[in-house]
N, C-alpha and C positions, 0 to 999 in steps of 0.2 A: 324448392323445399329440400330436393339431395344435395343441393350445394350447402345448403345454411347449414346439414344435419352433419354433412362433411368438415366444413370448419368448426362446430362447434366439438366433434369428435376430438379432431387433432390439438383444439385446446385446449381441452380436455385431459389428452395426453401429456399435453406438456405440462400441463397442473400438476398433474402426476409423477413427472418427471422433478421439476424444481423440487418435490417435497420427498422424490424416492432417496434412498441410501444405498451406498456401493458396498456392497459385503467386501469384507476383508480378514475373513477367514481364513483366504491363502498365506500361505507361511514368506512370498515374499512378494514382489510386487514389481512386475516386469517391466522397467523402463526402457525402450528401444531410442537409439539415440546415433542420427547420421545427419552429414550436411548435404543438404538439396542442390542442386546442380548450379541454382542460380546464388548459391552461398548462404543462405536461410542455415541456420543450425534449428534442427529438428527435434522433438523429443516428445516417444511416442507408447501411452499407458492401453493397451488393447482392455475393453472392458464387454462385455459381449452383454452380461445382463441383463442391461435398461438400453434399450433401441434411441439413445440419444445419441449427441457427440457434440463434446466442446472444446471448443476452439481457443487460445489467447496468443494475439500476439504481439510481442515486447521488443521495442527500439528505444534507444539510449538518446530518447529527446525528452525527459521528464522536468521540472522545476529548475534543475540546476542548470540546463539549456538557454535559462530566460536571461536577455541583459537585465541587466539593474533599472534599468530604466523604462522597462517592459518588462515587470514583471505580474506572470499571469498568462505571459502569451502561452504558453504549452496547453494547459487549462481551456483558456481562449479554445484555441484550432481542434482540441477535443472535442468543445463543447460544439462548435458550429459545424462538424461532421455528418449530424444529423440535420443540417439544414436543405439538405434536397440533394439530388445528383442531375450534372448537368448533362444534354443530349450526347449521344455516342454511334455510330454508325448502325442503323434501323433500329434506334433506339429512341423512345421520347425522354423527353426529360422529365424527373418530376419532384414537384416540392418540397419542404416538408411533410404537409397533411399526407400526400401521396406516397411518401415514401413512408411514413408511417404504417400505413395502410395496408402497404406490400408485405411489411413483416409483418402483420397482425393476423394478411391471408396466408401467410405458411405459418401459424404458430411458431414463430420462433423470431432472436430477438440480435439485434448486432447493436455495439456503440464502443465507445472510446471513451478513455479517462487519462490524467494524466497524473503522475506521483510524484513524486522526487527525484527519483531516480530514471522511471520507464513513463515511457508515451504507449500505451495499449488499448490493442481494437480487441475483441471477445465476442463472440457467436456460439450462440446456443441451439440446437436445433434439432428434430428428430428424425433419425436414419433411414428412415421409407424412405428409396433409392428416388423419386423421384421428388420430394420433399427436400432431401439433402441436395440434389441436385442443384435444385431450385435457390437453394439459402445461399449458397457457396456462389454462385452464381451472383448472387445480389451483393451481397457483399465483397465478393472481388470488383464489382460494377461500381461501390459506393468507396471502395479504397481508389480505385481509379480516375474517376472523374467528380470530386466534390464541387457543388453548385456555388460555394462560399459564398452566398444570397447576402449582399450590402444589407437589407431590410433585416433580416434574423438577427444579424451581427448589431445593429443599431438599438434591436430591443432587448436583445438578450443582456447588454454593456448597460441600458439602464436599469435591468432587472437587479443587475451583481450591483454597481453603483449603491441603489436604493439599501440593495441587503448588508453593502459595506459601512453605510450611513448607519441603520441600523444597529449593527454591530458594534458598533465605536461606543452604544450607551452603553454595552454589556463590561462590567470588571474583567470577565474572563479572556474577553479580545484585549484589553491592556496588557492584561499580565502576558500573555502568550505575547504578542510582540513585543513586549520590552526584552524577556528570555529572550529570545531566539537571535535578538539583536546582541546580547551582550555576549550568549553563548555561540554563536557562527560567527560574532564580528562582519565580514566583510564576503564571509563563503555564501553561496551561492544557497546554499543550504537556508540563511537567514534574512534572504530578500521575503519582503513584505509587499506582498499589492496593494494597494491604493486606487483611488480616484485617478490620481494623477496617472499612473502605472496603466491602468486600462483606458484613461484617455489618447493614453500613446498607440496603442494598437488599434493599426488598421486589418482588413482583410487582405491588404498587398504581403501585410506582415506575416501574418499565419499559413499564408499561400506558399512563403520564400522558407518559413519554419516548417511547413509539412514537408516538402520537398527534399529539403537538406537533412533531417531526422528520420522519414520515412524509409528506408530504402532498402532493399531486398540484399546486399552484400550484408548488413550488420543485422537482419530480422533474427529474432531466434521466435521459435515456432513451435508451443504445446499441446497435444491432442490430444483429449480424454474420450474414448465411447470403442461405439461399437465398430471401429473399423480395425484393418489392416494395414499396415504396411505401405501396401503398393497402393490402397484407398488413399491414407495420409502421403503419399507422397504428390499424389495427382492433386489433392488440396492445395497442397502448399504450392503447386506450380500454377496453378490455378490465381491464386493468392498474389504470388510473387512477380507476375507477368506484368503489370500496369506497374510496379514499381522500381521494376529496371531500370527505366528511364529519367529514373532521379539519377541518377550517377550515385559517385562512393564515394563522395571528397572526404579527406580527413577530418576529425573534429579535434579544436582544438583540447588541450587537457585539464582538465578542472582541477585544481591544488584544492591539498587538502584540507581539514578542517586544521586550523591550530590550534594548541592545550595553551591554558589560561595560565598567566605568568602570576595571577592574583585573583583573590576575592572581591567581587562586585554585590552588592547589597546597596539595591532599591526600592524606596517606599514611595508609591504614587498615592499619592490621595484619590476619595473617589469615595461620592455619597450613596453609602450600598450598606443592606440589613447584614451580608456576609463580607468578608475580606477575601481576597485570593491569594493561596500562597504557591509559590512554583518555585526550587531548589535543584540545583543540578549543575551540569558541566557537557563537554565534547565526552563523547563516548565511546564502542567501538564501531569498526566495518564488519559489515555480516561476515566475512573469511578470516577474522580474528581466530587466534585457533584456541581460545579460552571463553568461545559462545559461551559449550557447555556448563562451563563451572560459574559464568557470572550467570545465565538462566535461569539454573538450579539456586544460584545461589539470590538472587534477585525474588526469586520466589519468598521465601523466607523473608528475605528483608520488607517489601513492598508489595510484592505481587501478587501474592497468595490469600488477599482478600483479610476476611477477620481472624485467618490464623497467622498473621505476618508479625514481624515484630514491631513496625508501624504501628497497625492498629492496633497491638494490645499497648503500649508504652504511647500512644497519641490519641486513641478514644477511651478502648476500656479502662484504662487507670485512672486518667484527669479529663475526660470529657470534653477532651477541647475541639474534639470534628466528628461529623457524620461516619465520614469515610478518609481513609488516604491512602493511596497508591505510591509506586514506583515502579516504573521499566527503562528497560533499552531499549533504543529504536533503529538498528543500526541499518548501514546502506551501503551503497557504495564508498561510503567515506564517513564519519566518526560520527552517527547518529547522538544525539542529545540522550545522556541519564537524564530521569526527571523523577522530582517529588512533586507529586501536589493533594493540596487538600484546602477546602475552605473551613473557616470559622470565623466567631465572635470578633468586630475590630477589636474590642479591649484585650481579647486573648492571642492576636496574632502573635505577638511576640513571645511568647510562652511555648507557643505550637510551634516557632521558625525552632526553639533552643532546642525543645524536645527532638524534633526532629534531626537539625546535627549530630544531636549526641547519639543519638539510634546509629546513627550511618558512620559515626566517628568511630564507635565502639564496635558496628560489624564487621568496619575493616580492619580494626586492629585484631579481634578474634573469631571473626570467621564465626559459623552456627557449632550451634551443639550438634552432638550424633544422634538426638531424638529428633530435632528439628530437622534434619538431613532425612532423616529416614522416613517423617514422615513424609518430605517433601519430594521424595524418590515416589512414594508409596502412588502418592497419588496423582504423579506426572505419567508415572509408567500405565497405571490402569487408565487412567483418563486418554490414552495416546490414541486407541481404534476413533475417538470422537473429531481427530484431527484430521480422518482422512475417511471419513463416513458418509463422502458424498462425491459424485461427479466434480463439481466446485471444487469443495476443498482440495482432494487430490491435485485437482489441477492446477490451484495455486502454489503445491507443495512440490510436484514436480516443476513449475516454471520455476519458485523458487530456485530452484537444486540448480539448475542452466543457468537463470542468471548469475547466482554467487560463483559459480564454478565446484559445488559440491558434488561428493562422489555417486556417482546412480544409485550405489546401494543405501543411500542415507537415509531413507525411510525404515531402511530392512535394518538399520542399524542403530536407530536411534532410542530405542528403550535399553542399549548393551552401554551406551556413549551414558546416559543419564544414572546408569548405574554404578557408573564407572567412576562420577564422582568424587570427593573427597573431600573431609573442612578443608586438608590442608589445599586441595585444590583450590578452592573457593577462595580461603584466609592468601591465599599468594595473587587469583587473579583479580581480586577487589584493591588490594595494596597496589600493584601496579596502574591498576585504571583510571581508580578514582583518587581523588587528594580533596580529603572534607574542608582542608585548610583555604583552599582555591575555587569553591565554589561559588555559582552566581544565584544569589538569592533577590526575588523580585516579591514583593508585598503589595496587594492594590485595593488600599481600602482600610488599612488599618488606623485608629488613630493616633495621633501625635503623640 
């Protein structure tokens, strides 16, 4: 009975924790930042508050790693991470279910995902020394020796298959991979998984892709909580020990995205109450040094919801959509601008023109200074909500390490946003984008 009343305490706590927020009161926000002995770059947010500590960490094995012929493997070898760890010297091995289990009796939680750009494992866990002990511990056990179980890998591949099947009745899976094919062309950036794609991946494969992506010389290493210093440094060595032994081979270099020498506009057919429409081009790299003014300025055009000038010129005037957006998505290399929005097939074409002309005409003149202002107003107050959590923090500083941003760019970025200007804006949208050259994809509209 003191054991069940024990676990159920500490998940308890952790409830608490997932749902608590990081005061950020402080005037600035301490990022400690050194390379670990085994070449790990470190980066380290002391929070003493809430007795948790989280963990993220990011190697440059993400999507753009995968051949073309395999694409999905990064995805893949994330996913089958969680499929057990195998035995280790007076250690048993255990399954899934069991490994499961292990984390469910420390309240707290480990896995991996894979993006675009980063392959990341993330641990969440709460700071009672022997608690911490315990998770850190598991998860250096479960980064070291994965069980890559034939059988998980076998259902897991008919699971994704089935949902890809699936997928393929939906308009919105067309239109996303027509875009991504006409706007990446041949970058890495616009490989598409398949049937075919994940029939190609074995477990030899994901075994040769963690090994050569994993590895302790290129880890960079984020930690948000309640520790110190010399705590986070014993982490990361901790961490980094089982992953020595992959070696440091070089990776080869990924060329960039290339800008579209021309306009692509495609209409797929497709028997659907709504059409889909998606509008865009190559975009920038997160270290573009004109984030801020497309941001700010993106806000306004797309992003800012029903006070954008999409939606007032694409819903509220002519009623031609629910909703429509625009962002940048930028990465290591030239993320996708994108419009989208659905409507009416009779009205898609009406909604593609409107839409041009919106983006045709922001670039040539850039926002009003009401629009500006108000869109400072409410990026600036809105910013404590960006960093209001253990989490978020910690995606903003791994941000910062990944792109190569300054430490202080949290403590800086309501001065940067203030900062500013149409003419900012009216100069970095003219260079970026060309509404003449963009690739427009339609799926659903009629003839």
């Amino acid at each position: 009975m003191k054991a069940v009343l024990k676990h159920a305490l500490r998940c308890a706590a952790l409830m608490l924790v997932l749902a608590g927020s990081l005061s950020t009161a402080q005037a600035a926000i301490p990022i400690e930042h050194w390379t670990h002995a085994s070449g790990a770059r470190v980066y380290l947010v002391s929070s003493p508050s809430i007795p948790m500590l989280d963990v993220q960490l990011d190697f440059d094995g993400g999507s753009r790693r995968d051949p073309a012929s395999q694409a999905g493997l990064a995805s893949s070898t994330a996913g089958l991470l969680s499929g057990g760890v195998a035995a280790q010297p007076g250690l048993a091995a255990l399954d899934e279910n069991q490994l499961s289990e292990a984390w469910v009796d420390l309240g707290a939680q480990f896995g991996a995902q894979a993006g675009t750009d980063r392959f990341t494992l993330s641990l969440r866990t709460l700071t009672e020394p022997d608690l911490l002990q315990r998770a850190v511990a598991l998860a250096a056990r479960q980064m070291a020796a994965p069980a890559w179980p034939q059988a998980v890998w076998q259902r897991d591949r008919e699971r994704v298959l089935a949902a890809l099947k699936e997928a393929e009745n939906r308009p919105g899976t067309q239109a996303g991979r027509a875009f991504a094919r006409a706007v990446y062309g041949n970058h890495p950036y616009g490989f598409q998984p398949d049937g075919g794609t994940f029939n190609a991946i074995g477990v030899a494969d994901m075994q040769a892709f963690y090994r050569r992506h994993v590895v302790a010389c290129r880890a960079q290493v984020t930690l948000v909580g309640a520790i110190d210093r010399a705590q986070a440094d014993a982490i990361v060595g901790q961490f980094m020990a089982p992953l020595k032994s992959h070696g440091c081979a070089a990776l080869p270099a990924v060329p960039e995205v290339r800008t579209l020498d021309r306009a692509v506009d495609e209409r797929l057919p497709f028997a659907a109450a709504q059409a889909q429409v998606l509008i865009g081009q190559p975009g920038i790299a997160r270290n573009d040094p004109d984030f801020f003014p497309l941001f700010v300025g993106n806000y306004i055009l797309g992003g800012g919801g029903f006070v954008s000038r999409l939606t007032t010129e694409v819903r509220e005037k002519r009623g031609l959509s629910y909703s429509v957006y625009s962002y940048f998505s930028p990465g290591r290399h030239a993320g996708a601008f994108q419009i989208g929005l659905t409507t009416r097939p009779d009205q898609a074409a009406q909604a593609v023109d409107v839409s041009r002309t919106v983006v045709k005409q922001f670039v040539e003149q850039g926002p009003t200074e009401d629009e500006l202002n108000a869109a400072k107003a409410f990026l600036v107050n809105g910013f404590s909500l960006r960093i209001d959590s253990n989490r978020k923090l910690l995606d903003n500083v791994a941000n910062i390490g990944w792109n190569g941003l300054p430490l202080d760019y949290l403590d800086t970025w309501t001065q940067q946003i203030e900062r500013v200007s149409v003419a900012d804006i009216r100069r970095s949208f003219a260079r970026v984008l060309q509404p003449d050259r963009m690739v427009t994809v339609v799926v659903g509209a009629q003839p």
